[in-house]
N, C-alpha and C positions, 0 to 999 in steps of 0.2 A: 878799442876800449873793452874791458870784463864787462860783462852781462852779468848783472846781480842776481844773483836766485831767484826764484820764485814765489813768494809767501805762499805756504801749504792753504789748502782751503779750511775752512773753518772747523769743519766734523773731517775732515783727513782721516783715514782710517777706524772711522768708526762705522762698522759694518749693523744694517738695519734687515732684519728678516719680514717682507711684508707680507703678512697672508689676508690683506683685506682686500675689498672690491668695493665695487661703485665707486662714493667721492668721499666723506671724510677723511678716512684713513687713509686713501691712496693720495687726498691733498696735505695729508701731513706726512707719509714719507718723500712724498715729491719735496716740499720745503725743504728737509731732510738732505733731498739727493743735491738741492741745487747749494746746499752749502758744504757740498762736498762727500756726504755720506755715501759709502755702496749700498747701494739697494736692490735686494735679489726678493724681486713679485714672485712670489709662488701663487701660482693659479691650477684649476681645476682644469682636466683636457678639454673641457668646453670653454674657459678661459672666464674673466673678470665680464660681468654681465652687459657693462657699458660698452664693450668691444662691438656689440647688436643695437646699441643705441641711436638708430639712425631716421632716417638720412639727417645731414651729409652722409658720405662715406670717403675714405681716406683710397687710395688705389690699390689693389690687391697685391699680394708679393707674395713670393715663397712657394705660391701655391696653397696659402692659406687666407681666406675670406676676406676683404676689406672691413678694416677697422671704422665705427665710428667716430666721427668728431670729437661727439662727444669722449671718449677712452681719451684720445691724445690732451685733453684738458688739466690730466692730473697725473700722468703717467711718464713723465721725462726721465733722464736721470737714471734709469731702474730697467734691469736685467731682467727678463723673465722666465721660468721655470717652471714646467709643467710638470705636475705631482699629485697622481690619486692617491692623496694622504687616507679615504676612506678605507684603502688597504692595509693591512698590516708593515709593508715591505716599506709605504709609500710613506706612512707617518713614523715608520725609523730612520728615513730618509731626513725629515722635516725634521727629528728630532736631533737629528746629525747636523743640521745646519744652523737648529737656533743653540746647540753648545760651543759655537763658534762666532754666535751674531752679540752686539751690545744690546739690540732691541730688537723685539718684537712687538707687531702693529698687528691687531687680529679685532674684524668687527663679528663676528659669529655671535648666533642667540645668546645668550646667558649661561652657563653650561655644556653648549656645543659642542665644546673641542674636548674636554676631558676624558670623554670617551675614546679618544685615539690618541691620549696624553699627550697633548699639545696644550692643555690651559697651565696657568701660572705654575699652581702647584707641582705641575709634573716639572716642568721647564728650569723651576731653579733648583733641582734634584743635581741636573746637570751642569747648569751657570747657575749658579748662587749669586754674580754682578747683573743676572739680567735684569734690565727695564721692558717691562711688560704691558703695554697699553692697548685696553678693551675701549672699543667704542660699539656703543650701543644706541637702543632710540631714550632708552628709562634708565639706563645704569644698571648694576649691579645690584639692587637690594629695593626693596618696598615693594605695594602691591602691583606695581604696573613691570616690573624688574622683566618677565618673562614674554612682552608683547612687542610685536615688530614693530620700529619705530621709523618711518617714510618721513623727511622733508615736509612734506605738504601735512601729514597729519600733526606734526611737531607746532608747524606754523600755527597752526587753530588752537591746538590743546595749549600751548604756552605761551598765547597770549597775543601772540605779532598779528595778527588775523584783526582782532579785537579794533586795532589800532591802522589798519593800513586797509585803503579803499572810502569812497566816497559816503557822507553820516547816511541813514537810513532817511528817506523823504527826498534827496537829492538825486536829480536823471543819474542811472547809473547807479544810486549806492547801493549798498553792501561789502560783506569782507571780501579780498582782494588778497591772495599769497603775492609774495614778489618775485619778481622775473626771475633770478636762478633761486637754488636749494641753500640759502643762507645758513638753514640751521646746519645743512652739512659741513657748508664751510667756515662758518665758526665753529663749530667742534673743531675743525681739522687744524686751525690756527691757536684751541685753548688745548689741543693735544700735544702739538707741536711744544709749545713753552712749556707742559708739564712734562714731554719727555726730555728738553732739554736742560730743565731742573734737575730731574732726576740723575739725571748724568753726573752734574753737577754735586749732587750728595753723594754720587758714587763714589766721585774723583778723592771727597772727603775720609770715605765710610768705607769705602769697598763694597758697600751693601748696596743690592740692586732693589726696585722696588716692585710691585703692581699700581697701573693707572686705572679708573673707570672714568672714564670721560662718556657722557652723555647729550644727546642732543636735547632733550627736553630742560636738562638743568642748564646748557649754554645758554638756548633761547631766554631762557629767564632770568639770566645775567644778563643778555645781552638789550633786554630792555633798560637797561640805563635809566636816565630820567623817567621814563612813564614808570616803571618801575617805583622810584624816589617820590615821585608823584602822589603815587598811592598810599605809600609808606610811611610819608612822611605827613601829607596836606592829607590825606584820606580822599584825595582826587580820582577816580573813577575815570582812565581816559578811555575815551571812545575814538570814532573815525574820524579825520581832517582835510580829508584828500591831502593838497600838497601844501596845507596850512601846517603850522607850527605852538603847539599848545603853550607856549612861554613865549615867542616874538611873534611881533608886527611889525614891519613887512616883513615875511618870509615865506616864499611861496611863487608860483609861477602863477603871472600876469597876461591876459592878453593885448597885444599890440596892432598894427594895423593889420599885419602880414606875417601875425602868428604870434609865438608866447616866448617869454624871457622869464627868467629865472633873476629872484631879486632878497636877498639873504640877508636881512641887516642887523646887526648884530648890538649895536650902542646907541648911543644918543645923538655923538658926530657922525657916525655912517647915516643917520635921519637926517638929520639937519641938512647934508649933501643930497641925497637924494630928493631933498624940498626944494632945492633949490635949483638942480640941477631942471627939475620940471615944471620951475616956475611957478612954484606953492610955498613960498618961505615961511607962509605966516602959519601951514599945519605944524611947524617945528613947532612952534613956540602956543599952538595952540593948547589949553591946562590939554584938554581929552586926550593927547597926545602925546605931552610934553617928556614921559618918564615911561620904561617899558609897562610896565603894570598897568598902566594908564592906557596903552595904544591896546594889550590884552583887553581890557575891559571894554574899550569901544571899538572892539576889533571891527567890525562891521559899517561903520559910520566910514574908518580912516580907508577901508581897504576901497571903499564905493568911492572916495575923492581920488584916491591913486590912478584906480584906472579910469578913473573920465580924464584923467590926464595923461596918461599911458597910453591911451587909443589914439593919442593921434601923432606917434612916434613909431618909425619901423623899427624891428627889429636889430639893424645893427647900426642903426641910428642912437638908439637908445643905450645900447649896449656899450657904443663908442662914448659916450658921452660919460656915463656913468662910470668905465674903469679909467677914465681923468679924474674924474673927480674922487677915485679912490674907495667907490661901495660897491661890495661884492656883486654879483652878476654873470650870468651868461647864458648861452642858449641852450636848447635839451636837443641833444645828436642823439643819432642813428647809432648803430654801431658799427657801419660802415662806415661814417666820417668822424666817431673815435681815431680809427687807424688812421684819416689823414691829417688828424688835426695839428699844424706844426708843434706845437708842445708835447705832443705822444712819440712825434718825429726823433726830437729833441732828445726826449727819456728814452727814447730806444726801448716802447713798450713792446713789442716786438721781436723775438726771434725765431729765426730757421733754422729745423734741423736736418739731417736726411740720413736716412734711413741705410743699411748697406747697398740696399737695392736700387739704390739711387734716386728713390722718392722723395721729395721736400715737405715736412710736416710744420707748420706753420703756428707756433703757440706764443703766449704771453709770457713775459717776462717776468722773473721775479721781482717784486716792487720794490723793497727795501735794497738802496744802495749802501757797501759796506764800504769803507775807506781801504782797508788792509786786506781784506778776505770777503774779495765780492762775491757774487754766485756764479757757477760755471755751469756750463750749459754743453755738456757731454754726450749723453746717448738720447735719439730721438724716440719716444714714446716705441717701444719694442712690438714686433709682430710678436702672435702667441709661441711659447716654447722657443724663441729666436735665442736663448743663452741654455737650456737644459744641459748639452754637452759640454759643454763650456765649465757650468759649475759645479756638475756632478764630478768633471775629471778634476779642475782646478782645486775646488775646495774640497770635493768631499775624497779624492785619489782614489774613484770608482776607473777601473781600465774601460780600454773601448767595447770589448767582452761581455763587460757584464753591463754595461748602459744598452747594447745590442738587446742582449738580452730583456731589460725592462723594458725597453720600449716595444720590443715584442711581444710580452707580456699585458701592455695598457697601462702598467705603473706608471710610467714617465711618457714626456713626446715634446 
């Protein structure tokens, strides 16, 4: 029988120049690479700062330092190349490879790169189709435009802080950031759709654009409702721990033998869960009966749940409940994430390895494509492991004169 071709991956041949570090950037050219983009990392001789972000540590190769964990988190997919663009030689280099890239990814201050004409301006001198996206902590313009913007400080100033951690008076309360750098990585996913808009108008226009994508304007989208909240009700939200300022129930529960997660959403997802524990009559009770109602006597309904919750084990409880059809389930580790058979199932999960024979062990990309899924090609690169590679391929530098930069300190 003929083997049918292959459907090209999604971005096939559209080449991405990344000159950013840490995680936003480097999680939206990763999206990028896993739908098929080339993506040539250009890093500093000392490399992408998270490559030191340890422990863990990934196993040494090359002769060059083990990588942290954290680096292989965002970094698949992508070539890298070492480039002291602060040189003259090094940012003619750089500018040699973005009059040949569709994109460039660049988180640097405000201003930073202009000086080695590497910002927008200089860049569509060259490519006039280029899509240029700055990720910053404030953007591009107002009075905060020119101040580093960290994750953690992101969190507090826009708002997530405000809302996330147990109310003030309660064991425990206070603000609380969340377990990873969200604001980074939503940036790096409202990057990702503005550069693939952009593309998009290219395709139209031929005209390439400039993106600012910022972390403090994400966060403040990405409060959604609490946001609405405000907005709209002049609601002020404050701390809940793991309550839910619009429903009742929703929220983790104590049981005999630890906590379940109990998310209900309508009025039939109530009604099941009354029943299921042997309380039919708080359905139909009025303080109950309608969500705004269960909101307003949040406190009364939540005190009957778990005196009837207490005396259900956890996957007692658990089993019971996804019969009868109401959301639920337990709070894992993130070591029995990876065993969980439905993570099994999704193949969240893959292996890459390295030339050197090392296995780097990363998450999958989530979104399944029917035609043009994501391909999983080059495992998170040691530093400088493509310089030769793409100095000779792309840029038809001989072996000569790459000898030579790298003798020099320009390249490695």
């Amino acid at each position: 029988m003929t083997e049918l071709p292959q459907t090209p991956a999604a971005l096939e041949g559209v080449r991405v120049l990344d000159l950013s570090r840490v995680l936003a950037g480097p999680w939206a050219s990763q999206n990028l690479g896993d739908l098929g983009a080339d993506i040539v990392k250009v890093e500093s001789l000392d490399g992408d700062d998270t490559r030191l972000w340890g422990p863990p540590f990934c196993e040494p190769e090359g002769g060059r330092p083990a990588d942290a964990a954290y680096y292989t988190a965002c970094n698949r997919n992508k070539r890298s190349v070492c480039i002291d663009f602060s040189r003259p030689e090094g940012a003619a280099l750089v500018r040699e490879l973005a009059a040949g890239a569709d994109i460039v990814i660049e988180n640097f201050k405000v201003g930073g790169l202009a000086k080695y004409g590497l910002d927008y301006a200089s860049l569509r001198k060259v490519n006039p189709g280029i899509v240029y996206c700055s990720v910053t902590g404030f953007g591009q313009s107002g009075p905060y435009a020119s101040r580093a913007g960290y994750d953690f400080l992101i969190q507090g100033m826009a708002g997530l802080m405000s809302i996330t951690g147990l109310p003030d008076g309660a064991p425990g309360g206070g603000p609380v950031k969340v377990g990873v750098a969200v604001c980074d990585l939503f940036t790096g996913m409202y990057a990702t759709v503005a550069i693939l808009a952009a593309l998009r108008h290219r395709e139209r226009t031929g005209e390439g654009q400039h993106i600012d994508c910022s972390l403090f304007d994400t966060q403040v989208a990405m409060l959604a409702n609490q946001a609405s909240n405000w907005l709209v009700g002049g609601m002020n939200p404050g701390r809940m721990g793991n309550s839910h300022p619009n429903l009742v129930p929703y929220a983790t529960y104590p049981v005999s033998d630890g906590h379940v997660i109990i998310a209900v959403g309508n009025d039939r997802q109530f009604g099941k869960l009354c029943a299921v524990l042997g309380a039919p009559e708080l359905a139909t009770d009025p303080r109950f009966a309608v969500p705004s109602a269960r909101v307003a006597n949040r406190g009364a309904l939540e005190d009957a749940l778990r005196a009837k919750l207490a005396g259900f084990t956890r996957a007692r409880i658990i089993a019971a409940l996804e019969a009868a059809g109401v959301p639920c389930g337990p709070i894992n580790g993130v070591s029995e994430v990876f065993t969980e058979p439905h993570a099994l199932a999704r193949g969240v999960e893959v292996a890459l390895e390295r030339p050197e024979g090392h296995e780097i062990r990363t998450v999958a990309f989530p979104a399944k494509l029917s035609a043009t899924p994501a391909t999983y090609r080059i495992a998170p690169p040691v530093l400088g492991a493509d310089t030769r590679a793409v100095l000779s391929g792309l840029l038809g530098r001989p072996e000569a004169e790459i000898e030579r930069l790298v003798a020099e300190g320009v390249v490695a």
